[in-house]
C-alpha positions as CSV (number, residue, x, y, z in Angstrom):
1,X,-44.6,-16.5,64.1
2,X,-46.3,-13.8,62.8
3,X,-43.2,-11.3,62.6
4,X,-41.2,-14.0,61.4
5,X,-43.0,-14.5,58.8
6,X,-43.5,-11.2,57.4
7,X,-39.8,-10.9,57.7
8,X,-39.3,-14.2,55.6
9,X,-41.5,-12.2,52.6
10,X,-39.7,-9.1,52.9
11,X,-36.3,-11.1,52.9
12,X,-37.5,-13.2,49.5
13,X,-39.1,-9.7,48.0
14,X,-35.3,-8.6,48.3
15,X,-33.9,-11.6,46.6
16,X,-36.5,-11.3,43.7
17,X,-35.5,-7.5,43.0
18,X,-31.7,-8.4,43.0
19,X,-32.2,-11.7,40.8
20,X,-34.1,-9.5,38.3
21,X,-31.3,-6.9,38.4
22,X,-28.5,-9.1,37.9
23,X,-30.8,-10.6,34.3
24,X,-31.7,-7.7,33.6
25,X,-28.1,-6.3,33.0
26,X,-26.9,-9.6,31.5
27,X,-29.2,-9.5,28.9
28,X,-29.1,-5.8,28.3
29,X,-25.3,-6.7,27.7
30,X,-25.8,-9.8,25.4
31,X,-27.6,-7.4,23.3
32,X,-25.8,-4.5,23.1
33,X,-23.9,-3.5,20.5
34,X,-19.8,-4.3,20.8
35,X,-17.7,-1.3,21.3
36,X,-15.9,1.0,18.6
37,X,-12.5,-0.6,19.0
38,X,-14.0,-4.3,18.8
39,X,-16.1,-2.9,15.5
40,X,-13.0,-1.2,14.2
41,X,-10.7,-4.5,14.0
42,X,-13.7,-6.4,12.3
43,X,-13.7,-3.9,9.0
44,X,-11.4,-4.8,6.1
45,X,-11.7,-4.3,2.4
46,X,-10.3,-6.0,-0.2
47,X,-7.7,-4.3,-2.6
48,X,-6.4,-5.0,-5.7
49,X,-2.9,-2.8,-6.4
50,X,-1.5,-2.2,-9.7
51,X,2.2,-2.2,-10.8
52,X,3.3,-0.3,-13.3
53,X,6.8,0.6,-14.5
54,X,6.8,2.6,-18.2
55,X,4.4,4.0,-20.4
56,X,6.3,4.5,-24.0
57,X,3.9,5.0,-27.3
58,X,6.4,2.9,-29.6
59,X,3.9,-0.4,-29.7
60,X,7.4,-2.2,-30.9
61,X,8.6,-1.5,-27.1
62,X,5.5,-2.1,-25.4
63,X,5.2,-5.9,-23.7
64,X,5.6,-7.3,-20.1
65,X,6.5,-4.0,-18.4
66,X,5.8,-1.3,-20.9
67,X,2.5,-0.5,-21.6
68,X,0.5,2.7,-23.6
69,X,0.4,6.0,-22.6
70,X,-3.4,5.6,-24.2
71,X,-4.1,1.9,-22.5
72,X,-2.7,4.1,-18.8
73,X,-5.6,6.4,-19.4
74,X,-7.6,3.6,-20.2
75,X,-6.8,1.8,-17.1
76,X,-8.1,5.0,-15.2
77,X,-11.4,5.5,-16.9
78,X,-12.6,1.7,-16.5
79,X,-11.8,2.3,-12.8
80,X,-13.6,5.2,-12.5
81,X,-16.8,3.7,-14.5
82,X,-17.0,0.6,-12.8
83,X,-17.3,2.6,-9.2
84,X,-13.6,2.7,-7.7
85,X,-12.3,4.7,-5.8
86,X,-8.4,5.1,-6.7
87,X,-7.3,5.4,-3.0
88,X,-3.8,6.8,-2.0
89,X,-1.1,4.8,1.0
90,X,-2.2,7.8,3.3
91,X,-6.0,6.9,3.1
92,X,-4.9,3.6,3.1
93,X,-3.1,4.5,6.7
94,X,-5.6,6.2,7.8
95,X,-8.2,3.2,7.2
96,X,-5.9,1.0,9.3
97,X,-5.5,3.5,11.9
98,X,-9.1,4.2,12.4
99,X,-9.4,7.7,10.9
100,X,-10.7,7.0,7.5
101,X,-13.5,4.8,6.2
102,X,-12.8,3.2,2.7
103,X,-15.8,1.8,0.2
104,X,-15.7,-1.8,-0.6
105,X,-14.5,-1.1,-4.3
106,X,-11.2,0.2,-3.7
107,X,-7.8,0.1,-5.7
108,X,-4.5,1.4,-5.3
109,X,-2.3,2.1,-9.0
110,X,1.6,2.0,-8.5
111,X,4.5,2.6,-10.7
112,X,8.4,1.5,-10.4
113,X,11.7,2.5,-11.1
114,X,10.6,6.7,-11.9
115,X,10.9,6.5,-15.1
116,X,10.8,9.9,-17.2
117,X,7.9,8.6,-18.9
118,X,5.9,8.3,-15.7
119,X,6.1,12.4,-15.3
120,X,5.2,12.9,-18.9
121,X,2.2,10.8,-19.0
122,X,1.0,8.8,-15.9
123,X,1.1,12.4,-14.2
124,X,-0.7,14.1,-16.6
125,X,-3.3,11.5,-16.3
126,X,-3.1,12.0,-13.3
127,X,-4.1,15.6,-13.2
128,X,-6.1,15.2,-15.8
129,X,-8.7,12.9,-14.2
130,X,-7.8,13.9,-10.4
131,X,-6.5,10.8,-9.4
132,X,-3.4,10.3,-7.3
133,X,-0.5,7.2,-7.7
134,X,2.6,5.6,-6.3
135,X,5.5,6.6,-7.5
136,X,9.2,4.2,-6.8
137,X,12.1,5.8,-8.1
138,X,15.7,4.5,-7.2
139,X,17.5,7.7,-5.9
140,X,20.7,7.1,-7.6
141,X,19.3,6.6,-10.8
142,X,17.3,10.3,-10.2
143,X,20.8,11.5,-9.1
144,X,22.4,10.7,-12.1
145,X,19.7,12.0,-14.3
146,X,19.1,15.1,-12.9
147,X,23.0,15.6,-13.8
148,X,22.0,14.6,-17.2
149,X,22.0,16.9,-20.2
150,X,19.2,14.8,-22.3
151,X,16.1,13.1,-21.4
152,X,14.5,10.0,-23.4
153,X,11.2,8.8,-22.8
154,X,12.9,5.5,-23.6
155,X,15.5,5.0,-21.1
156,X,15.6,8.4,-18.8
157,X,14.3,8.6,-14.9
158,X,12.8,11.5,-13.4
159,X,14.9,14.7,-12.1
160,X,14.9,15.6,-8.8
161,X,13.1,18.9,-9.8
162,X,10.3,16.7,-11.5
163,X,9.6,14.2,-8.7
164,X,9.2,17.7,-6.3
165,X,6.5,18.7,-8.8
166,X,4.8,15.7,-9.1
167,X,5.1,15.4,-5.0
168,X,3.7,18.8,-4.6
169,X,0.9,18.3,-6.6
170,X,-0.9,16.0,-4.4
171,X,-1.3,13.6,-7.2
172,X,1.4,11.6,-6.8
173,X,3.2,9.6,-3.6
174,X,6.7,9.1,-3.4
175,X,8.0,5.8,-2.0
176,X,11.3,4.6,-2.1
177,X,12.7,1.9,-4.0
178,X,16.5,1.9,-2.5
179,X,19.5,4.2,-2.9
180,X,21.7,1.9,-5.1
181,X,20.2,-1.6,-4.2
182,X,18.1,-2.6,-7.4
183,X,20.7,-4.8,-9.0
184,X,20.6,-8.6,-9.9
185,X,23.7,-10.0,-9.5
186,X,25.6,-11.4,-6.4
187,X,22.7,-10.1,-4.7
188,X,19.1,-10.1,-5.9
189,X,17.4,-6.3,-4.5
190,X,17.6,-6.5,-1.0
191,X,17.5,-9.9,-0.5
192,X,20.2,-11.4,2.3
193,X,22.8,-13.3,0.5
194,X,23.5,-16.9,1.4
195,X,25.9,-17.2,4.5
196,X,26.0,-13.7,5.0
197,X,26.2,-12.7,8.4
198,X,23.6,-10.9,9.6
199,X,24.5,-8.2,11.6
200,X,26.8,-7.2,8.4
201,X,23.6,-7.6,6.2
202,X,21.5,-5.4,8.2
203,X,24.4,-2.8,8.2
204,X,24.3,-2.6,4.8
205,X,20.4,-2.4,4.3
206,X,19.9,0.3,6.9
207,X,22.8,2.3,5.0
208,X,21.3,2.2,2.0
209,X,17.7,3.1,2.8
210,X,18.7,5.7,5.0
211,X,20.7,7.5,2.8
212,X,17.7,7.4,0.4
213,X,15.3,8.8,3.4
214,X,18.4,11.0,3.3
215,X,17.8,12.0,-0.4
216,X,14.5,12.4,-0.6
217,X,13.8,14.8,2.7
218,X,17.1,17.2,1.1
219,X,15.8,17.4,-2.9
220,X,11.5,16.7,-2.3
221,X,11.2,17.9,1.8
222,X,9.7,14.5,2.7
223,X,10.4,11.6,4.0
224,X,8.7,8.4,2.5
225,X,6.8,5.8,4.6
226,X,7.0,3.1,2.1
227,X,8.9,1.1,1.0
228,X,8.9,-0.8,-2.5
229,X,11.2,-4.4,-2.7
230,X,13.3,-3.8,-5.7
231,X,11.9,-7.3,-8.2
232,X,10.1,-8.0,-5.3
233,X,12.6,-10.0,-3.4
234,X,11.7,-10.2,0.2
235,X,13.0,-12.0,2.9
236,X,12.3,-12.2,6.5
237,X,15.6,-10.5,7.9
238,X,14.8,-7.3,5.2
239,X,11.3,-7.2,6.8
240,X,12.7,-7.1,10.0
241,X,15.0,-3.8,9.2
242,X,11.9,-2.2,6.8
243,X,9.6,-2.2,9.9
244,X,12.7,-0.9,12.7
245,X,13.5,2.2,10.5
246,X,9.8,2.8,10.8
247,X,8.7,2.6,7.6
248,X,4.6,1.4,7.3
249,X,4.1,-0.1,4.6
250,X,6.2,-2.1,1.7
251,X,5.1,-3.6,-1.9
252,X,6.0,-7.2,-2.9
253,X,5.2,-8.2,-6.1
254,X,3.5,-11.6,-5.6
255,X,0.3,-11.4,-7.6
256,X,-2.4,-11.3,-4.7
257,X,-5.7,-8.9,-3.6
258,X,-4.8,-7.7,-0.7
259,X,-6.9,-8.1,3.0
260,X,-6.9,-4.8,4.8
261,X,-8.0,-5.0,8.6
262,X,-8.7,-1.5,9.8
263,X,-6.7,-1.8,13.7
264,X,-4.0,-4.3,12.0
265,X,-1.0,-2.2,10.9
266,X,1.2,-5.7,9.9
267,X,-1.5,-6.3,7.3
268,X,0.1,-3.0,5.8
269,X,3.7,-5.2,4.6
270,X,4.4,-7.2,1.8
271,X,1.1,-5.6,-0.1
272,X,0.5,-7.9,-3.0
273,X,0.1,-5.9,-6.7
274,X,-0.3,-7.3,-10.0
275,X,1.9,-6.5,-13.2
276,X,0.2,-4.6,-15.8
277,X,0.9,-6.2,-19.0
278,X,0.8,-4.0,-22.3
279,X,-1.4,-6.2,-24.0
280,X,-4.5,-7.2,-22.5
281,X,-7.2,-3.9,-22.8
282,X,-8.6,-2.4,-19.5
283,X,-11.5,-4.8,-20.0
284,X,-9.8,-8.0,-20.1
285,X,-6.6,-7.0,-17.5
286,X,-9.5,-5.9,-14.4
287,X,-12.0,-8.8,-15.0
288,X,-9.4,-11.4,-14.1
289,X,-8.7,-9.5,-10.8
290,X,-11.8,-7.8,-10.2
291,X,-13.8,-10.6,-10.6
292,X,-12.5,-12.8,-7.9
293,X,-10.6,-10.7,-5.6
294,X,-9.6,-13.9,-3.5
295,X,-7.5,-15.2,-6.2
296,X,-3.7,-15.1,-4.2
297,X,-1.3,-16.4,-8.1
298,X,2.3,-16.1,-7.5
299,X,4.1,-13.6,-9.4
């Protein structure tokens, strides 16, 4: 009995050490911390993105989509002042990929079309304060003007030769914005029309946008990894053919801040911007969407 029994307490001294292991390591593991890839999926920022199209100092032809050379710079310093940070669609990459942390106060200033007057004054800006921007031109229309014997800050787009600069320069990011699609007519941008066939439509979208990726690696050496919906017309089946030529990002133009998830790369399409109108000041334009950042008005 006697033997017995001093097996019995060695048998329950066993038990007690393995019971006290097993809780031991369950609450070690309740309050660890989670891992980097569960910590990386739980970051996002908020970002606001601007949209811009021309800067032109006659007040008579400033409004709705032409604003100041003066009210640009403006735009910039309030930014800067209020603790920004003007962030690139590389960084912007970068943060979704896990490779780049982003401050809470971030913001992201874009401009459409490549308009002439965007290298003669957003650029200098640009340079000026050492800030970097996103540039949209529509390749045929720099095709044509870089053909063109006269510029106009009124009505010209940028040269091949000036979008290189501003490329080079590291202040500036080209996107594209179509070959030949930003017409409104039988069909709005890239839009499917109604009953078109499909496989027809996405023939004539890839077309298109690759002979603009096309353009742009021959004239600037690179190839663009955005891609800007000319008027902002998107639709699910252009989505589908932005995302299988591998671009990784596009720009909508529905008035919203955008939700970036660092580990997400969809939240990346359709990125929401808000049209800078020439007559509110810098003051005025960023409190109504720096204020409440959750505010999602339609264009």
């Amino acid at each position: 009995m006697f033997f017995n029994f001093k097996i019995s307490k060695s048998f329950l001294a066993v038990i007690f050490l393995f019971l006290f292991s097993v809780l031991s390591c369950m609450a070690y593991t309740s309050a660890a911390p989670t891992s980097t890839k569960a910590d990386t999926s739980a970051k996002s920022i908020s970002l606001p993105v601007i949209m811009y199209h021309s800067l032109l100092k006659d007040e008579r032809l400033q409004g709705d989509y032409v604003i100041s050379p003066e009210l640009f710079s403006s735009d910039v310093r309030y930014l800067k002042d209020n603790g920004y940070k003007i962030i690139s669609t590389q960084e912007l990459l970068d943060y979704c990929e896990g490779k780049l942390d982003l401050p809470d106060k971030c913001v992201m200033l874009t401009f459409d079309d490549g308009y002439y007057n965007n290298y003669l004054y957003a650029y200098q800006t640009a340079k000026e304060e050492n800030i970097k921007f996103v540039l949209s031109p529509i390749a045929i229309n720099t095709n044509i003007q870089t053909k063109a014997e006269h510029l106009s800050p009124s009505y010209s787009h940028c040269t091949w030769a000036q979008l290189k600069e501003m490329a080079q320069s590291g202040h500036v990011e080209i996107m594209s914005h179509s070959y030949d699609m930003h017409q409104n007519s039988a069909r709005k941008g890239t839009q499917i029309m109604p009953n078109e066939h499909l496989e027809k439509y996405k023939s004539v979208l890839s077309a298109d946008l690759t002979k603009a990726q096309e353009r742009f690696k021959e004239e600037l050496g690179i190839t663009p990894i955005g891609f800007t919906y000319p008027f902002g017309a998107v639709c699910d089946e252009a989505r589908q053919v932005i995302k299988e030529m591998g671009f990784k990002l596009s720009f909508s133009c529905e008035e919203k801040t955008n939700t970036i998830e660092a580990g997400n790369p969809n939240c990346l399409y359709d990125i929401g911007r808000y049209l800078r109108n020439g007559t509110d000041s810098s003051k005025v334009f960023f409190e109504k969407i720096l204020t409440d950042k959750k505010q999602t008005a339609t264009a």
